[in-house]
Steps between C-alpha positions, in 0.01 A plus 500: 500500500631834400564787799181680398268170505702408844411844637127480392441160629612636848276802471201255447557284792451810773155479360524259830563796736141511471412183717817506718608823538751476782858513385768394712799654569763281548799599681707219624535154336269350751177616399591369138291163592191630661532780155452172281279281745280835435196615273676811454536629120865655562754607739750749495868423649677792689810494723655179326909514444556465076696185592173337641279627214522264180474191750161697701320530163591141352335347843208723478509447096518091559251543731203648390375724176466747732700875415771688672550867508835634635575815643839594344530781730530254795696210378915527663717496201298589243527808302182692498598580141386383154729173506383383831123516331640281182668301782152446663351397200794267406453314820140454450323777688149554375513876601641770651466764769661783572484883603650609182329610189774483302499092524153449403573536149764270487317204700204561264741434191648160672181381543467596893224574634548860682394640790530873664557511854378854613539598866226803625596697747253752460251633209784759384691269351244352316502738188840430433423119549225509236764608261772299601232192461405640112812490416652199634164269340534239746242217472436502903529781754588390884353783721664482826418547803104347463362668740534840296248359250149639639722825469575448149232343362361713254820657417628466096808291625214224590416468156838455339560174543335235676628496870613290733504628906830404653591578890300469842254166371411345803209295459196426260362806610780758391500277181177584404504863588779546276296330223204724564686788435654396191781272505449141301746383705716473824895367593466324823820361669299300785383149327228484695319743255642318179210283424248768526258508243267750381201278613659556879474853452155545355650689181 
């Protein structure tokens, strides 16, 4: 399969984000099991060393069908640069996530998918985010923390890019308020929320 047909096959399958929209965030190599024991549609690795990487993804990858996001900005040793996306890629990453615009582009051309990781500190920064977000054409934005949401919600930034709520999920409860106020989607590091579905939530 060619880059672009690799690239829109992953974009189909977070049509599942609808029925299980808890993704975890997976942080140490422990949680890699209960990740691909789960219902969850994908995860997204942060805080791994580049020397642990390659062999995290193959035993997700041999695993389970299920996708990985990275956050380049957070793995030790990688460059947060356009050869540490092609490096993602190369190792079999299904997408990318990062803080800086100026990656999207590239992930989107190695077949990635991309995410925008946008913290909001407070409602000034938000024009400036709006452009940045334009610009960068990311397929995802991550809107961090969640519980800014109900004070964003019907700001333009909302309607960029479908969202997912990152930061301060506790329970089912938090879950679903940052659904109701327009996310499709949360990153979770507890597995206890992993399996949630959207039938546990009411949405």
């Amino acid at each position: 399969m060619d880059i672009a047909g690799l690239r829109r096959q992953r974009l189909e399958r977070l049509a599942g984000l609808s029925n299980y929209p808890v993704v975890p965030a997976i942080l140490d190599d422990s949680k890699i099991g209960p990740f691909t024991e789960s219902s969850a549609i994908v995860c997204i690795l942060a805080q791994f060393s580049i020397t642990d990487l390659e062999s995290t993804l193959e035993r997700i990858h041999d695993k389970s069908d299920q996708l990985v996001f990275v956050n380049i900005d957070s793995i030790i040793g990688l460059a947060q640069d356009r050869g540490g996306v092609d490096f993602l890629a190369k190792i079999g990453a299904d997408g990318v996530v990062t803080t800086r615009g100026s990656l999207i582009s590239r992930g989107a051309e190695a077949g990635l998918i991309t995410v925008q990781k946008l913290f909001v500190t407070d409602r000034s920064n938000l024009h400036r985010a709006v452009s940045a977000v334009k610009g960068a054409k990311a397929d995802l934005l991550q809107i961090m923390p969640s519980p800014v949401l109900p004070f964003v919600v019907d700001h333009p930034v909302m309607r960029l890019r479908p969202v997912i709520a990152g930061g301060f999920i506790r329970d089912q409860a938090d879950t679903a308020r940052a659904l109701e106020h327009g996310a499709i989607a949360v990153s979770v590091s507890s597995p206890e929320l992993w399996n949630t579905g959207s039938a546990n939530l009411g949405t």
